[in-house]
C-alpha positions as CSV (number, residue, x, y, z in Angstrom):
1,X,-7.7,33.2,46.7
2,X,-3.5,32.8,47.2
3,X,-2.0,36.1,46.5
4,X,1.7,36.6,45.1
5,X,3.8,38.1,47.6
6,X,4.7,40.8,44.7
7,X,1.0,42.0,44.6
8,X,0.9,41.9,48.3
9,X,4.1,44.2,48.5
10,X,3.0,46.6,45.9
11,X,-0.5,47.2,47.6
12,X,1.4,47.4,51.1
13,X,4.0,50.0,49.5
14,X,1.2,51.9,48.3
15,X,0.0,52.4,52.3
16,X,2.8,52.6,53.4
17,X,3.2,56.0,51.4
18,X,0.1,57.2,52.0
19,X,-1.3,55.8,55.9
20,X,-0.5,58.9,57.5
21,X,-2.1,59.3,61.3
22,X,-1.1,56.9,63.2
23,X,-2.0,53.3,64.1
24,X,-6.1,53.4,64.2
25,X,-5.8,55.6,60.9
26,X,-3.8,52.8,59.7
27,X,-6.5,50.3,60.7
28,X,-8.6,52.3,58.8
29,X,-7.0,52.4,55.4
30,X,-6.4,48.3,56.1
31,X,-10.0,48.1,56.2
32,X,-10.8,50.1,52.9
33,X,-8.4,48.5,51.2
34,X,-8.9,44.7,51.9
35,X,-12.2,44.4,53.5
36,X,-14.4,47.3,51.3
37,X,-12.3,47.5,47.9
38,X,-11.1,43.8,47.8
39,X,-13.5,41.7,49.8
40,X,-10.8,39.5,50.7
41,X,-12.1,39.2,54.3
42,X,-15.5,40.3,55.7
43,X,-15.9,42.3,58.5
44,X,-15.8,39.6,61.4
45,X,-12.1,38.2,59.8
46,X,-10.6,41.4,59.8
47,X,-11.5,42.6,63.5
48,X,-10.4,39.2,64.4
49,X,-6.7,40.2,62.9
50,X,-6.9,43.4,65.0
51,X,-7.8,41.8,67.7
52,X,-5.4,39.1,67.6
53,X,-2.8,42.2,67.3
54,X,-3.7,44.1,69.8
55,X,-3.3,41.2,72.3
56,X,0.3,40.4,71.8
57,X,3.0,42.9,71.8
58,X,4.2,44.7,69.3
59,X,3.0,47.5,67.0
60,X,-0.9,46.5,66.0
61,X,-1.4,48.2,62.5
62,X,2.0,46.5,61.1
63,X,0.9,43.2,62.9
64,X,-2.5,43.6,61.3
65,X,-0.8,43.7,57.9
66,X,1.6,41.1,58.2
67,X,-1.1,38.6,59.3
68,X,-3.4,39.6,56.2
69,X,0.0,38.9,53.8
70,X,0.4,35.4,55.6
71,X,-3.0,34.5,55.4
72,X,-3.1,35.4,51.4
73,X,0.2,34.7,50.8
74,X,1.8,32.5,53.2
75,X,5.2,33.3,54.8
76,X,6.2,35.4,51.2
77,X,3.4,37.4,51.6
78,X,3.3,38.1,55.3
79,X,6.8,39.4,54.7
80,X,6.3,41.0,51.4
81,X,3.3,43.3,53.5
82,X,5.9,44.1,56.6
83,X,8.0,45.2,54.1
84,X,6.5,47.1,51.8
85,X,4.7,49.0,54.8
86,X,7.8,49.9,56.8
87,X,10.0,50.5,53.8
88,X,9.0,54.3,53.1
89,X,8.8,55.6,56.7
90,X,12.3,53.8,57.6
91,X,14.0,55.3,54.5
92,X,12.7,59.1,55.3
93,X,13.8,58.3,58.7
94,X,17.1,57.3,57.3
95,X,17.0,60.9,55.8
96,X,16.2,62.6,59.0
97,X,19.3,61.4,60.6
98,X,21.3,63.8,57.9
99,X,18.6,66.5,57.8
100,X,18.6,67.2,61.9
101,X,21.7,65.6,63.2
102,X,24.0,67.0,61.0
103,X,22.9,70.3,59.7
104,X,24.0,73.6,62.1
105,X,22.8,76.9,62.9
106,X,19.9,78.9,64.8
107,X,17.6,77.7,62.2
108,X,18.4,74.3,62.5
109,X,18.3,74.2,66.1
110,X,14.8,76.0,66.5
111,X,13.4,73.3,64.2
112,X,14.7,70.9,66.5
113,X,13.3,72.6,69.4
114,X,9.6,72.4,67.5
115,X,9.9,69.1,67.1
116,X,10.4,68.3,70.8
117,X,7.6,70.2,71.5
118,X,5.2,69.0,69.2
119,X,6.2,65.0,70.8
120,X,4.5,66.7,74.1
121,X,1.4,67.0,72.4
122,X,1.2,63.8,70.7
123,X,2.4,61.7,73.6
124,X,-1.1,63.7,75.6
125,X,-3.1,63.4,73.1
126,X,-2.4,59.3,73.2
127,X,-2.0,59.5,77.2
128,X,-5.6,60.2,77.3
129,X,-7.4,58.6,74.5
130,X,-5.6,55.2,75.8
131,X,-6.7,56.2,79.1
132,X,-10.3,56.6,77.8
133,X,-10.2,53.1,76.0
134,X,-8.1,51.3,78.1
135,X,-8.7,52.2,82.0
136,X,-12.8,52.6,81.6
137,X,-13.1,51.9,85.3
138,X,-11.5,52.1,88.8
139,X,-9.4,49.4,89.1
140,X,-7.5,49.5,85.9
141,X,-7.0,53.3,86.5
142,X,-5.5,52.6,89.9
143,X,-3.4,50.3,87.8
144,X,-2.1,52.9,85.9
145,X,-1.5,55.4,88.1
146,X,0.4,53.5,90.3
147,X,2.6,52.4,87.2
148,X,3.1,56.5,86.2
149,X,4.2,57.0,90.3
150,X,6.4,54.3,90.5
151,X,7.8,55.0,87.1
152,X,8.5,58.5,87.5
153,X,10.3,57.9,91.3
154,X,12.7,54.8,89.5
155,X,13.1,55.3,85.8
156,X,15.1,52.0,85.1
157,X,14.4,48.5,82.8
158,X,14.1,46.9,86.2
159,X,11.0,48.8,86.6
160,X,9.4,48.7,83.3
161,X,9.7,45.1,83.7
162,X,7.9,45.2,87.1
163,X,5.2,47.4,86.2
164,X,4.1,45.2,83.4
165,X,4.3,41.8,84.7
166,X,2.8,43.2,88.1
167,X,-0.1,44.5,86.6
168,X,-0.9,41.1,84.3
169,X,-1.2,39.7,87.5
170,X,-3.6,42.1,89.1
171,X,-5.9,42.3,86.0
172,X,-5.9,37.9,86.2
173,X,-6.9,38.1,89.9
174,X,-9.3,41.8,89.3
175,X,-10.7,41.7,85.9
176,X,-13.5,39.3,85.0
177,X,-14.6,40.2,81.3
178,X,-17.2,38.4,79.8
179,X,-15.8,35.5,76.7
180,X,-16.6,36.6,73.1
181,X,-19.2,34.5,71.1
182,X,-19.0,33.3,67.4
183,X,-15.3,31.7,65.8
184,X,-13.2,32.8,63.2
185,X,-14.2,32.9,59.7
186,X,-10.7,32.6,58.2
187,X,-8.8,29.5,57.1
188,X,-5.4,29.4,56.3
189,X,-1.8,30.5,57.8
190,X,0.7,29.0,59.6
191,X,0.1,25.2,60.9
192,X,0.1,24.6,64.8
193,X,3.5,23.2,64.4
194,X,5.2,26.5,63.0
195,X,3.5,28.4,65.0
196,X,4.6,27.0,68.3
197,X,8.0,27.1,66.8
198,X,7.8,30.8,66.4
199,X,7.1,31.1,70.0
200,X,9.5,29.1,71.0
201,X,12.0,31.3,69.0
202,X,10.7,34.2,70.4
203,X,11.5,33.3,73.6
204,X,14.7,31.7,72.8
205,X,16.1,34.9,71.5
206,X,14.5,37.7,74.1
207,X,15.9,35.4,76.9
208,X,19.1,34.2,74.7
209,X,20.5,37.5,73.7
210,X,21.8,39.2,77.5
211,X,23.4,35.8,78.1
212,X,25.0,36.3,74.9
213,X,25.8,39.8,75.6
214,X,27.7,38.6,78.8
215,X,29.8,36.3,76.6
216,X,30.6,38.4,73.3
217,X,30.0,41.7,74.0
218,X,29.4,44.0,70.6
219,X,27.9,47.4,70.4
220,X,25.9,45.4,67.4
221,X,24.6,42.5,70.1
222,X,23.7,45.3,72.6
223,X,21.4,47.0,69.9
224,X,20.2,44.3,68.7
225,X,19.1,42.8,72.3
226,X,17.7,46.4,73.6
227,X,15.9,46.8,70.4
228,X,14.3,43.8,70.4
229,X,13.5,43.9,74.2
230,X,11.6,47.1,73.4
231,X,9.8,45.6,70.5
232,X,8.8,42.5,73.1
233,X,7.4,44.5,75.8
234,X,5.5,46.8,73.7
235,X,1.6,46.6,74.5
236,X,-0.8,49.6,73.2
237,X,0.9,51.2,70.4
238,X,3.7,52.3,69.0
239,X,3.7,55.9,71.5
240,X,4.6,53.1,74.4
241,X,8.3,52.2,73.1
242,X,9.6,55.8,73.9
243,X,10.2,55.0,77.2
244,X,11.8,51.4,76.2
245,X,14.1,52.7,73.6
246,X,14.6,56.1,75.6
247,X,16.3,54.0,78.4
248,X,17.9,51.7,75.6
249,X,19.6,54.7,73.7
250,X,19.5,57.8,76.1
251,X,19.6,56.7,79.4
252,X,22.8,54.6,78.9
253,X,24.4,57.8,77.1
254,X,24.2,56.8,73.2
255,X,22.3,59.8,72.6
256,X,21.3,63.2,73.9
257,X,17.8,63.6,74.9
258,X,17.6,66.4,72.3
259,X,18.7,64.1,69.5
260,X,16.2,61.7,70.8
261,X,13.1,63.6,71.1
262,X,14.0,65.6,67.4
263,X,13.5,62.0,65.7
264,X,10.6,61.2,67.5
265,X,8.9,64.7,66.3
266,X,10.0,64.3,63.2
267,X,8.3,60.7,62.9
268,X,5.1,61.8,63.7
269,X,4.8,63.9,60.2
270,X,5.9,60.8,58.6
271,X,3.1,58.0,56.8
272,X,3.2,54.0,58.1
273,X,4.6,52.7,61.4
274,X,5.7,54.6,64.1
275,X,8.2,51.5,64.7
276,X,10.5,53.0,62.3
277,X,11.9,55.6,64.9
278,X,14.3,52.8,65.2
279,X,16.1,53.5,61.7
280,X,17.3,56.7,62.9
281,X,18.2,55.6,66.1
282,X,19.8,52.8,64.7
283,X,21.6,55.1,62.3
284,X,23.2,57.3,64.9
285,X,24.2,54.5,67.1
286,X,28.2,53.4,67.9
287,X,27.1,49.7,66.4
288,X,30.2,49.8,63.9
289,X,27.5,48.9,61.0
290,X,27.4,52.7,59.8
291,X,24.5,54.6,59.2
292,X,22.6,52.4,56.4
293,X,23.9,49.3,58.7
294,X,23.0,50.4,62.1
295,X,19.3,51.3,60.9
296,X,18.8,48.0,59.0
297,X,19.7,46.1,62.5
298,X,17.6,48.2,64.7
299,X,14.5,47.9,62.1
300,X,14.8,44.3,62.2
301,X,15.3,43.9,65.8
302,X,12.4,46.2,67.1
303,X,10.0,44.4,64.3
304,X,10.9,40.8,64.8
305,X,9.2,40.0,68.6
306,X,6.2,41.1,66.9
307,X,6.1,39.2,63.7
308,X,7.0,36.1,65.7
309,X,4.4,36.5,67.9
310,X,2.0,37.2,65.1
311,X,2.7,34.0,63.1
312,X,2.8,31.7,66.0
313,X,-0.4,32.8,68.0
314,X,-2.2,32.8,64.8
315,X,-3.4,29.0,64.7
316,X,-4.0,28.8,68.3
317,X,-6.2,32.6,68.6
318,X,-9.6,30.9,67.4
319,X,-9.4,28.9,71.2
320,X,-6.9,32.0,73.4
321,X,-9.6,34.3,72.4
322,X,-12.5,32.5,74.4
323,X,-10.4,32.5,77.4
324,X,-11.4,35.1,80.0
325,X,-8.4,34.6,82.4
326,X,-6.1,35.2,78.7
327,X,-8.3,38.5,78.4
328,X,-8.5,39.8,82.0
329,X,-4.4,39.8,82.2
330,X,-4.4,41.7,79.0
331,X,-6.6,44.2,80.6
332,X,-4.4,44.4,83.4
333,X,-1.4,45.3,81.1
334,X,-3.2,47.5,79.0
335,X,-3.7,49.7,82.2
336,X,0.0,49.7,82.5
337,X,1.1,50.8,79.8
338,X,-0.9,54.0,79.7
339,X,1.4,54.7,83.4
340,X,4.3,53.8,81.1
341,X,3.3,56.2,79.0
342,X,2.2,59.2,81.2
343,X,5.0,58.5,82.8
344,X,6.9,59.3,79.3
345,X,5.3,62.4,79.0
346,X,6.8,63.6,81.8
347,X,10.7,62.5,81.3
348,X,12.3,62.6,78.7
349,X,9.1,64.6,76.7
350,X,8.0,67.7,78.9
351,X,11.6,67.5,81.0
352,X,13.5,68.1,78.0
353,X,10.9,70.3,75.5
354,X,9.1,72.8,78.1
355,X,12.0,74.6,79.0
356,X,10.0,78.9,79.7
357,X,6.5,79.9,79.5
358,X,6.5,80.3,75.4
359,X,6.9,76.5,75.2
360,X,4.1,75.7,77.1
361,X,2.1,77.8,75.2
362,X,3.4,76.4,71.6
363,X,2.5,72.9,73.5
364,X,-1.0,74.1,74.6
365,X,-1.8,75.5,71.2
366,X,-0.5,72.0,69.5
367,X,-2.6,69.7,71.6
368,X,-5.9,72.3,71.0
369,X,-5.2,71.9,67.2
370,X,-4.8,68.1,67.9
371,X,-7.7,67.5,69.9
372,X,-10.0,70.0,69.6
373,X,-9.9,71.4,66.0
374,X,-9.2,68.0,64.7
375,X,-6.1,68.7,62.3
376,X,-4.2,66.5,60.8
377,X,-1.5,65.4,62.5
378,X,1.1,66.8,59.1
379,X,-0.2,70.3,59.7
380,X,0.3,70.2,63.1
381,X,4.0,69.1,63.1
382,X,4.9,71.6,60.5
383,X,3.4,74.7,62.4
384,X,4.9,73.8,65.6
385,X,8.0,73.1,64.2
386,X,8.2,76.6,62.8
387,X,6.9,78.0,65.6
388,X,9.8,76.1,67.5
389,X,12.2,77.8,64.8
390,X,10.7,81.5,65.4
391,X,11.0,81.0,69.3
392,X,14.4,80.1,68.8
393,X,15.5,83.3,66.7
């Protein structure tokens, strides 16, 4: 059954107002809605689409959607679901940009001050459920440690990019997992040819854009080319592009770390993809767009590695997915990114929120409600940021 890509962005709009929790909650609502309520793909289809996501970079539960709207709807409705998914999340982050940056006083600044403590939290809270998933045994949590060490002694883009592509190498030569019976049960999507010209575009334009930069340099191109960098080297969730972007925005001295971290607190209390950090980013950058402009580029450029990669493994991922030596370098970077991430926690998160005792505590308390008590991720962001505002007066 084709589906009109104005059905497909009406249901996506609808999740992307109310998926609140994160990317596996997200994975969850996908499966209600198209696998339990609409039977559009049984159960072996759709944990083929996550799979197929998770492999690639990129963030999984928007990739997941975008390759349900291509299969039902073509390339309409693949980009009628990315839409209507991201649209909600990116326009409250649009609003954040005037509710934090640009409102004063103590109050203000304790809410800030919340919300940079609350991002120590979530970023432990995904540290170690990715390290429980992700590094089950000793050699991939070698792998990541050695990431986190090497990270934390040379914070640069020169390292990220070594502790990736290292790692993909050790989990080819280390890992041997076993190849996964059965085949697809979908039909449909792009043909072999598209696909393969998605890839090649892909590559074109993450390897295109610094020689650019060295030709016509623009503070548009240069967001643009770190934004989409960050959305190309992204394995593992969305929690693993703070440390891309942080070096993209903060590091370079675009943006305070306070600035930085606020947004990121304030996106976990938002529904839909964590991806959409970008639009305040983008709307505080010098890019000449203004704000509207500036997060309209960034949104685009962090999303597009992932939706390219998305349409053009998609015809081949029936064969890739049999292929252990595919599979065991995917392991290896999986490891990684869980360094990348502890790393992270570390600088800008804990550097920058845990400044006396009382923050620790309000961090402590946080991650207890998080992991222990089980609440919802809303509740928690509110009651740390108020806690952050009574610390503060």
């Amino acid at each position: 059954m084709t589906v009109s890509p104005g059905l497909m962005f009406w249901i996506s709009l609808r999740l992307g107002l109310t998926s609140f929790g994160g990317p596996v909650a997200h994975l969850a609502y996908f499966r209600d809605e198209f696998v339990t309520r609409r039977r559009w793909f049984d159960e072996e289809t759709y944990a083929d689409l996550v799979a197929l996501s998770q492999f690639v970079p990129g963030p999984a539960s928007s990739q997941t959607l975008y390759a349900i709207g291509l299969l039902k709807g073509g390339f309409w409705g693949g980009m009628a679901a990315w839409l209507g998914f991201t649209l909600p999340s990116a326009l409250l982050m649009l609003a954040a940009v005037y509710g934090l940056q640009f409102a004063t006083g103590a109050t203000t600044q304790g809410l800030i001050h919340g919300l940079k403590i609350v991002a120590v939290a979530v970023v432990t809270q995904a540290v170690w459920s990715m390290a429980k998933s992700l590094c089950p045994d000793r050699t991939r949590a070698s792998i990541a440690i050695a990431a986190a060490a090497l990270l934390v002694a040379a914070p640069s883009t020169a390292a990220q990019l070594a502790v990736i592509s290292a790692p993909a190498l050790a989990g080819w030569l280390l890992l041997k997992p076993t190849a996964i019976n059965g085949q697809l049960a979908y039909t449909g999507g792009p043909s072999r040819a598209a696909g393969m010209f998605a890839l090649l575009l892909f590559t074109l334009i993450l390897l295109g854009l610094p020689v650019m930069l060295g030709f016509l340099p623009s503070g548009e191109l240069a967001a643009f080319e770190a934004f989409y960098r960050a959305g190309a080297l992204v394995f593992g969730g969305g929690h693993v592009v703070l440390p891309l972007l942080e070096e993209a925005v903060v590091s370079s001295g675009q943006m305070t770390p306070e600035v930085f971290l606020a947004g990121y607190g304030a996106a976990q209390a938002l529904p839909g993809p964590l991806f959409t950090f970008a639009a305040y980013l983008g709307a505080l950058l010098p890019t000449g767009l203004g704000p509207i402009g500036g997060a309209a580029l960034c949104i685009v450029a962090i999303f597009l590695p992932g939706l390219l990669l998305i349409y053009g493994a998609l015809p081949f991922w029936a064969e890739l997915r049999q292929r252990t030596g595919a599979r065991a370098v995917l392991g290896g970077v999986n490891a990684t990114v869980v360094g990348l991430l502890a790393a992270a926690l570390y600088d800008p998160i804990a550097v920058s929120a845990i400044t006396k005792p009382a923050d620790l505590s309000l961090a402590l308390l946080a991650l207890g409600a998080l992991m222990v008590l089980r609440v919802p991720i809303l509740a928690v962001v509110a009651a740390t940021a108020l806690g952050g505002v009574l610390l503060t007066l």
